[in-house]
N, C-alpha and C positions, 0 to 999 in steps of 0.2 A: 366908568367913573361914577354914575349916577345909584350904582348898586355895593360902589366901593364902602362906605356906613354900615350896608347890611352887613355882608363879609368878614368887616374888622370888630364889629358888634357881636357877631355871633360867635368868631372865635376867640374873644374876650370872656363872654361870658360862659360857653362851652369850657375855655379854660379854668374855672373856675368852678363849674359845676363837677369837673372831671375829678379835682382835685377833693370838693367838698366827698365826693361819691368814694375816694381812694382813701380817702380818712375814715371810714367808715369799716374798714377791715384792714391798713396798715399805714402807721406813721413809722420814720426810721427811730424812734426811741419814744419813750413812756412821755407823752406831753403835760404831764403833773406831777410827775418824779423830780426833787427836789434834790441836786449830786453838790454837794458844796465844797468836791473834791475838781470838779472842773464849773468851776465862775466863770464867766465874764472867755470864755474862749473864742477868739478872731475864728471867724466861718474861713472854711476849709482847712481845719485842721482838729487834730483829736478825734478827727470821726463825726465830727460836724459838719454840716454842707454849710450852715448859715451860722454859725457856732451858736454859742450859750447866750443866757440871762445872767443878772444878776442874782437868779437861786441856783445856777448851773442844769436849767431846763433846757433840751435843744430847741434852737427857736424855730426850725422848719419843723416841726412837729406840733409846733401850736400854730403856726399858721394855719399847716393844715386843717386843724380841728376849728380853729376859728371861722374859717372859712366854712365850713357844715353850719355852725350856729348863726353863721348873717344871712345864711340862702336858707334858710330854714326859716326866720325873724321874716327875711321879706318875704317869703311864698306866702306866710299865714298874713301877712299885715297886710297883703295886697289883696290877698280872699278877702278876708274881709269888708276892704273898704271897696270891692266890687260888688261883694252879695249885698250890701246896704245903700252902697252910692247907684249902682246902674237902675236896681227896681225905682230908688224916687225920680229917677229923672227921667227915665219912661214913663212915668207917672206924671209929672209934671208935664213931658214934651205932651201929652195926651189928652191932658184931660185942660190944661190951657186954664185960661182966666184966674180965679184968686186960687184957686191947688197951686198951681203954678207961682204966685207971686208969692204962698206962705212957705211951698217948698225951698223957692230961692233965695229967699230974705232969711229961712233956717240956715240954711249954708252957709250966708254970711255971715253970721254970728259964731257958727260953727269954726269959720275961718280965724278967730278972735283965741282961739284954745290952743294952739300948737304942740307938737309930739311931745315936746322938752313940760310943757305946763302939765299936761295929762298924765306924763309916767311921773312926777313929781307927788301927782297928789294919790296916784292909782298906787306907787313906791309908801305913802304915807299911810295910807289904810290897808293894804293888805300884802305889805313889804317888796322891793327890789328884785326881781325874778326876771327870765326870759318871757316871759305871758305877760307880767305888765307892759317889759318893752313890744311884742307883739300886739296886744291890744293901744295901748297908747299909738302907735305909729299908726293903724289900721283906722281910727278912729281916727285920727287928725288929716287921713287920705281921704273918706269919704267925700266930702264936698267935691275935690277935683274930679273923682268923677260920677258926679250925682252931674257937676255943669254938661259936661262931653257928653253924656249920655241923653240928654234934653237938649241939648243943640243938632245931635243925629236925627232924636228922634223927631223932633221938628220938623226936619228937610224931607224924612221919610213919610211922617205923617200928610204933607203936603204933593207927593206921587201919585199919578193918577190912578195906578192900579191898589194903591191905600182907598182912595178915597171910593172905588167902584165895589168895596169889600166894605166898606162900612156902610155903604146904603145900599149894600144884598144885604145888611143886617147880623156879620159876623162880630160876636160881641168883641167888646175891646183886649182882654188879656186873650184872646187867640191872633189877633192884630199884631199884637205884643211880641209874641211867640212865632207868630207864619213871617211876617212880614217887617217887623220893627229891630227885633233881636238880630240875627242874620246880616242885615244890613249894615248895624253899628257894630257888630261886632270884630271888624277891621280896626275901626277907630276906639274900642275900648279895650283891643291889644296892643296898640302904641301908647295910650296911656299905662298898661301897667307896665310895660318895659321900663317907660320911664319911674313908674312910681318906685319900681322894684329897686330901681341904684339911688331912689331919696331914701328907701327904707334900710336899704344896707348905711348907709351915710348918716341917716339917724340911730339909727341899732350904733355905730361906734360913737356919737356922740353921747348916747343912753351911756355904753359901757364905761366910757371914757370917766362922765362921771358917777359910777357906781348904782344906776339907778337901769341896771339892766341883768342879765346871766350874773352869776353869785362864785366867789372864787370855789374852788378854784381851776374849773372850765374858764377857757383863754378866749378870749374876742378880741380883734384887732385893736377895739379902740384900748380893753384895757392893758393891751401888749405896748401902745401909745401913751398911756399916762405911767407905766414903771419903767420908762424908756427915758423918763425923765432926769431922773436920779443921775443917769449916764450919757446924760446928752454930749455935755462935752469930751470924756474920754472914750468914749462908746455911740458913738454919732449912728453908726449902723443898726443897731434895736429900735432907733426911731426912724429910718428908713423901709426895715423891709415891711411892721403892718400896714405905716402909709403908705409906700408903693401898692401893695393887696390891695387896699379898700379905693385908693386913685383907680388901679386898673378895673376892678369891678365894678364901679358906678364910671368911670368911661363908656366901659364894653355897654351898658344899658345904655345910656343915652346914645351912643351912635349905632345901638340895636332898632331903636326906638326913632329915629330919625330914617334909617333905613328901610322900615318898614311901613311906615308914612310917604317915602317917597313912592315906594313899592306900590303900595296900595290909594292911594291915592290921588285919583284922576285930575285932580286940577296942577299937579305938580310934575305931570310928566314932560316930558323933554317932545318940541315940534319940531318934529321929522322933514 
């Protein structure tokens, strides 16, 4: 039971990357072909699995594609905010006293900009794109783990075998690297598991309102805002990209919960 999280996490998100990866050389019809001889057609029938839109696109062919462009939004948004968050807060876990209190006190202002503010104003100066939703999100992750990464390194910094290496006089960024990296780096893969289904979850809120991918390449959220139009005779376009984007930020977080239980010694189960 204790490994049932990882399990259903992984084969959440496995499902999804399967899917991103199969769109990639076949959907069952043209996902930006516009047929306005078949609208609005109920899923399973006319040769649709999940039938039509209201431009007569099959909608299981933009799901699929859509799904490529949020696992694609979260890999770079979560790069990101690892190659910039984990160095300050190895930084910070390290070097201690005011490094440490101006790196933290950055964060928390940093904390004050969120994804929605950032592509807002990243959308205003250099227009609406999938890079600004990738940057925007990337950048509003940093802080989370600039923290995780300075509270590892802390605990590690504090080991006896850290501390017999720094007074044989092994400089600090080899500390960093032999002895500090390695160690968090368990705990700065459950962070991005998690971050991964905040950045798909903000990737469809970017798209939802226009301040992400540009028509007309499909993303969940914005298969969830012309879904509207048809909500009530057409309830099911607003069902199947919410179901996608529920079950891939599920599958992360009880990815990421699993892998925490996994790895992490103060949480296992006495024998």
């Amino acid at each position: 039971m204790r490994r049932a999280n990882l399990l259903v996490g992984a084969a959440l998100v496995g499902l999804v990357l399967v899917i991103a990866a199969v769109s990639l050389v076949w959907t069952p019809h043209d996902p930006i072909r516009v047929d306005p001889a078949h609208v609005l057609v109920p899923p399973l029938q006319g040769g649709f699995l999940l039938g039509t839109d209201g431009f007569g696109i099959d909608v299981l062919s933009r799901l699929m594609v859509s799904a490529r462009f949020c696992v694609l939004v979260g890999i770079i948004a979560v790069g990101i905010a690892a190659l910039v968050g984990v160095p300050l807060g190895m930084v910070a876990g390290q070097r201690g006293g005011w490094v440490s209190e101006l790196i933290m006190r950055a964060t928390d202002v940093w904390y004050a900009f969120p994804a929605l503010l950032l592509a807002i104003l990243l959308a205003a100066a250099v227009g609406a794109s999938t890079v600004t939703a990738m940057v925007a999100i990337g950048v509003a992750t940093v802080p989370a783990f600039a923290r995780v990464a300075r509270a590892g390194t802390v605990q590690v910094m504090a080991q006896d075998y850290v501390l017999a290496a720094r007074a044989a006089g092994t400089p600090p960024i080899r500390v960093a690297a032999r002895h500090v990296l390695p160690n968090i780096a368990p705990t700065i893969g459950v962070q991005a598991s998690v971050s991964f289904g905040i950045a798909i979850l903000a990737e469809a809120a970017l798209s939802y309102l226009g301040l992400s991918t540009r028509p007309p390449t499909p993303t969940w959220g914005r298969m969830l805002r012309d879904a509207q139009t048809y909500l009530f005779s057409n309830p099911e376009l607003a069902v199947w990209p919410g179901l996608a984007i529920a079950v891939a930020v599920l599958g992360c977080n009880l990815l990421g919960d699993g892998l925490r239980d996994l790895l992490d010694p103060r949480l296992k189960e006495v024998r």
